[in-house]
N, C-alpha and C positions, 0 to 999 in steps of 0.2 A: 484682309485681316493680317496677313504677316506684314506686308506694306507698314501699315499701322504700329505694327511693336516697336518700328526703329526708325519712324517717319514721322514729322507731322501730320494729322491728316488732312487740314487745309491742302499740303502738297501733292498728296495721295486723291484726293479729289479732283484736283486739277487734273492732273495725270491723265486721269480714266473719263473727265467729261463729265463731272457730273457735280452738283451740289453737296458744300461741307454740311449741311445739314441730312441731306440723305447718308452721307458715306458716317455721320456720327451716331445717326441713330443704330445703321447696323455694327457698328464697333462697338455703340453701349450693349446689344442686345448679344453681341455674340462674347462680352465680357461678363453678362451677368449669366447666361443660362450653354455659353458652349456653343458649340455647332449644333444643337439642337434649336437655339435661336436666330438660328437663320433660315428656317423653314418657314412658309406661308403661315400666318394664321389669319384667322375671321376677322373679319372688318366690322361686326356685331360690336356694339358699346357694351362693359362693365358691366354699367347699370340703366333701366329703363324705368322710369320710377314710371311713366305713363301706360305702361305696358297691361295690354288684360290681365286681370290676378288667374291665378290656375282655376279656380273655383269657378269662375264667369265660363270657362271653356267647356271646364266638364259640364256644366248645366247645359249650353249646348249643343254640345255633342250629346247629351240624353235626350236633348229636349228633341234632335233633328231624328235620331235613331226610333226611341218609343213612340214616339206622337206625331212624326211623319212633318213636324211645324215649319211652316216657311221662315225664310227672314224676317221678317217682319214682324210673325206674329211671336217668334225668340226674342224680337229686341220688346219688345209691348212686356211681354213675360218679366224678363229683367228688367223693367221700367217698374214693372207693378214691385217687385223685390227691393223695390231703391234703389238701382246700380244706371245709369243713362250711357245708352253703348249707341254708338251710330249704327244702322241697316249697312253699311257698305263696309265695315268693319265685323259685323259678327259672317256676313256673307264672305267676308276674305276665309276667316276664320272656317271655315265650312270649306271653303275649298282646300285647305291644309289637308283638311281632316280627312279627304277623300270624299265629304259629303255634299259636294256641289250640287248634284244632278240628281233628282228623283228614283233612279235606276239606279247607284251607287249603296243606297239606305239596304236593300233586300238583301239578304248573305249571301244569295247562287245571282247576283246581278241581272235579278229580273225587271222588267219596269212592272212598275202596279198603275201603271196608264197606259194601257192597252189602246192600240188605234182600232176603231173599227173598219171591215172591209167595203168598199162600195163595189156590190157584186151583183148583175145585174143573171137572172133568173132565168131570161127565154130571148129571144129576137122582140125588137120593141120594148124589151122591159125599161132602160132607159137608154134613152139617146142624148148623149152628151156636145155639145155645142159652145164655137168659143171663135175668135177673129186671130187672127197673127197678122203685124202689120209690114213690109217690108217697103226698102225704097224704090221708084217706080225706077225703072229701065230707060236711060235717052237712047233715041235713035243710034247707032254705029254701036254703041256698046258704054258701059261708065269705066270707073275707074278701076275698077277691076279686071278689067280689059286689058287697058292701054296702061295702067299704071297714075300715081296720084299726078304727077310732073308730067304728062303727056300732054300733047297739044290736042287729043281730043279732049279731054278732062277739061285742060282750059277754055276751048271753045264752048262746052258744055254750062262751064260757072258763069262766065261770058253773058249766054244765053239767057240765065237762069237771071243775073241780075238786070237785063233787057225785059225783061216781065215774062219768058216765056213758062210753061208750064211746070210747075216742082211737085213736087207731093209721095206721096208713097200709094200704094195698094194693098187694099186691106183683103185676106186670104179667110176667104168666111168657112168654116170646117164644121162638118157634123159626123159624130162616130157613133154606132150601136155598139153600149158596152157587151154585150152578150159574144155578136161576132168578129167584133170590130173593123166591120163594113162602114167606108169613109167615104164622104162627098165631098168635095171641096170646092168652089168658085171663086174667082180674082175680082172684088167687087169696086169699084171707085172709093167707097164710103163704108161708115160704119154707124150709120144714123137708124134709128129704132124701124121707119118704114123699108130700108136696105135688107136689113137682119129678116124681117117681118118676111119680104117676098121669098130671102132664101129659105127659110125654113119651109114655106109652102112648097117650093123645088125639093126641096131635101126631101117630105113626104111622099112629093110623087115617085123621086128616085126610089127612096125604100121601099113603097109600095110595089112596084115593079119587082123587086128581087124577093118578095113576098111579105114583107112586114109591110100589114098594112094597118095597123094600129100601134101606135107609140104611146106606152102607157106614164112615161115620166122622160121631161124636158128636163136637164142639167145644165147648169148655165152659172157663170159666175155674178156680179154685181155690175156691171157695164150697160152706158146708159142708154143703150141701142137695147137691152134685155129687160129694162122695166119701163119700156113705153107702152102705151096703150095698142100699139099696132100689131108688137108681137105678141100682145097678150088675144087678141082676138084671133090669131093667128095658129097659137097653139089652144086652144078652144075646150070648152068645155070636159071634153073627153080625156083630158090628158093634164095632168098635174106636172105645173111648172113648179123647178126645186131651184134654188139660187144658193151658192154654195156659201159658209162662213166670209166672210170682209176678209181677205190679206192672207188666204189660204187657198192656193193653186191647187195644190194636190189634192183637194174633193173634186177636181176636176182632171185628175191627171191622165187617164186614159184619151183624152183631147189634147193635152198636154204632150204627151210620150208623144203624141201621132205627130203635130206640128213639131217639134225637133227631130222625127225621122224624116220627116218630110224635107226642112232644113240642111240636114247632112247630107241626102242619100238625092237630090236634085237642087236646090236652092243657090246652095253653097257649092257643087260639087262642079259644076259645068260654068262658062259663060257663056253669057248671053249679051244680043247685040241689040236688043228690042224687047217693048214690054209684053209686044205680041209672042214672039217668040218665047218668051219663060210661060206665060199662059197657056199657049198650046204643048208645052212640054207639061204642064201641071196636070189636064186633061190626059195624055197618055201615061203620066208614071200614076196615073189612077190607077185607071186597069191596071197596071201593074201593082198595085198594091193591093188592090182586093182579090185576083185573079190569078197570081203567080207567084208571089214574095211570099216567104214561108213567115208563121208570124208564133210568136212564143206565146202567145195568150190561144191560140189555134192550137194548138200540140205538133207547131211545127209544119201547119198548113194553111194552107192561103184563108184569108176570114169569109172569103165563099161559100168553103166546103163546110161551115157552120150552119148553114141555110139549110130547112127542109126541103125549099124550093130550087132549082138552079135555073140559070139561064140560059139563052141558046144562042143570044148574038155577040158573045164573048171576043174581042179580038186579039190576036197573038200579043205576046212580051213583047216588048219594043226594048234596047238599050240607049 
C-alpha cells in the first residue's frame, strides 16, 4: 500500500509477482475502508435470491423437533404448503441445524431407537453359527512369508496359472452365546451339505461339555444356511433364527469370536502350510475355551460357565 501512494501499481505488481488486478483490488479496498479492508472476508455472495426463505427453515426445524419427521416426509409437508424443496436440500438443512441424526432431536441426547440385546439365558439357549473365509496356505509358506517380490511368491503364481490348486478355506465357527464355548473346523467348502455335517459335529461337541440340547440356531442369510440339508439337520427340536439381510451384528457374538480368532492366531504367526495353520486352529481352541480369560465370562475362560466340566482338558499351548 505505501508502494502504491507514490508508484504505479502496474510497477508495484510486478515488483512482488503478482497480478495488477490482484494488487488493484486490494489498493481499492484498502482506499475505501482503511486497513480494516485488508482483512479476510466471506467468500458468501451479497445476494442469494435462490436461497431457502427463513420461514421454510423454521417449519423444519419444528417440523424435525415436535413430530420426530424424516426428510422426506418435511419435504411432502412443504410440498402440500406450496413450497417444492428437494430431500437432499432440506436434509442438508438438518444437518446445519444439528438435527441430522435421530439421537441429536431428544435435549439429554438420547436415542429414542434403542437396540435390543441378543442375550442368550442358559447353555443351549442359542448357538450362534457363521463361516470366515480365508486364503489357503501354499506348501513353503505364501507371501507373507517370503514377501510379495519373493521368488517363492513367484513360483507360487507360476504354479497357480499351471492349473495347480487355488482357493481359500472356509473356517466353519459355532459359539454358545450363553458361555461362549466355540468349535471351529477348516472346511474345503461352504456348500449347504458342508455346513449341514458341521453343525451335526458341533452338537456332538456341545453335547459332550454338557449342552445337550440347543434350543435356537443363529445364523445369518448364507446359501449353505437355507438349504434343505441344514434344515433337517437342525431338526425339529430347535428353532432356526436367520438374522435381518445386511446386519452382522445380530450375529455378533460369532462375529467378535472370528476377529479374535483372526488377530490372536490368523494373522499373528506364519505359517508355511495349510496343514499347519489347521493344526494350530485345533490347539489355540483349547486355548480359547480353556484358558484365555474372556470378558463376557467375568474374566474367565467360557468353561467355567458350564455346569458340567470336563476331564481330558489339555494344557495352554503358545
Amino acid at each position: 500500500m505505501e508502494r502504491c501512494t507514490t508508484r504505479p501499481i502496474a510497477h508495484v505488481a510486478a515488483e512482488m509477482g503478482i497480478s495488477r488486478a490482484c494488487a488493484s483490488k486490494w489498493v481499492n479496498r484498502w482506499r475505501r475502508h482503511g486497513d480494516a479492508g485488508l482483512l479476510d472476508r466471506s467468500s458468501s455472495p451479497h445476494r442469494s435470491p435462490s436461497a431457502t426463505p427463513a420461514w421454510v427453515i423454521n417449519k423444519i426445524e419444528s417440523s424435525r423437533r415436535e413430530h420426530k419427521w424424516s426428510a422426506q416426509r418435511i419435504t411432502d409437508e412443504l410440498a402440500d404448503l406450496g413450497f417444492t424443496i428437494n430431500r437432499r436440500t432440506v436434509t442438508r438443512h438438518l444437518t446445519r441445524l444439528g438435527l441430522g441424526r435421530r439421537k441429536f432431536i431428544d435435549p439429554g441426547g438420547d436415542n429414542n431407537r434403542k437396540p435390543g440385546k441378543i442375550t442368550a439365558r442358559w447353555p443351549g439357549h442359542m448357538v450362534h453359527l457363521d463361516v470366515k473365509k480365508v486364503g489357503r496356505i501354499p506348501d513353503g509358506g505364501g507371501w507373507r512369508v517370503h514377501g510379495r517380490d519373493s521368488d517363492q511368491a513367484k513360483t507360487v503364481d507360476r504354479a497357480k496359472s499351471a492349473g495347480a490348486r487355488r482357493g481359500y478355506t472356509y473356517l466353519h465357527s459355532a459359539i454358545d452365546g450363553f458361555s461362549r464355548l466355540s468349535y471351529t473346523e477348516p472346511l474345503p467348502d461352504e456348500k449347504g451339505a458342508t455346513a449341514a455335517a458341521f453343525l451335526g459335529r458341533a452338537k456332538v461337541w456341545f453335547a459332550a461339555h454338557g449342552i445337550t440340547h440347543i434350543h435356537r440356531v443363529v445364523t445369518d442369510n448364507g446359501a449353505c444356511y437355507r438349504s434343505g440339508d441344514f434344515a433337517r439337520i437342525v431338526g425339529n427340536q430347535s428353532r432356526h433364527q436367520k438374522t435381518k439381510p445386511y446386519t452382522p451384528r445380530h450375529n455378533g457374538k460369532v462375529e467378535r469370536y472370528q476377529r479374535i480368532l483372526a488377530e490372536e492366531l490368523l494373522y499373528a504367526r506364519h505359517f508355511t502350510s495349510e496343514e499347519a495353520r489347521s493344526a494350530a486352529i485345533a490347539v489355540w481352541n483349547i486355548h480359547y475355551n480353556y484358558h484365555r480369560p474372556h470378558s463376557g465370562a467375568e474374566g474367565q475362560p467360557p468353561a467355567s460357565r458350564l455346569s458340567e466340566g470336563v476331564t481330558n482338558v489339555q494344557p495352554s499351548y503358545i
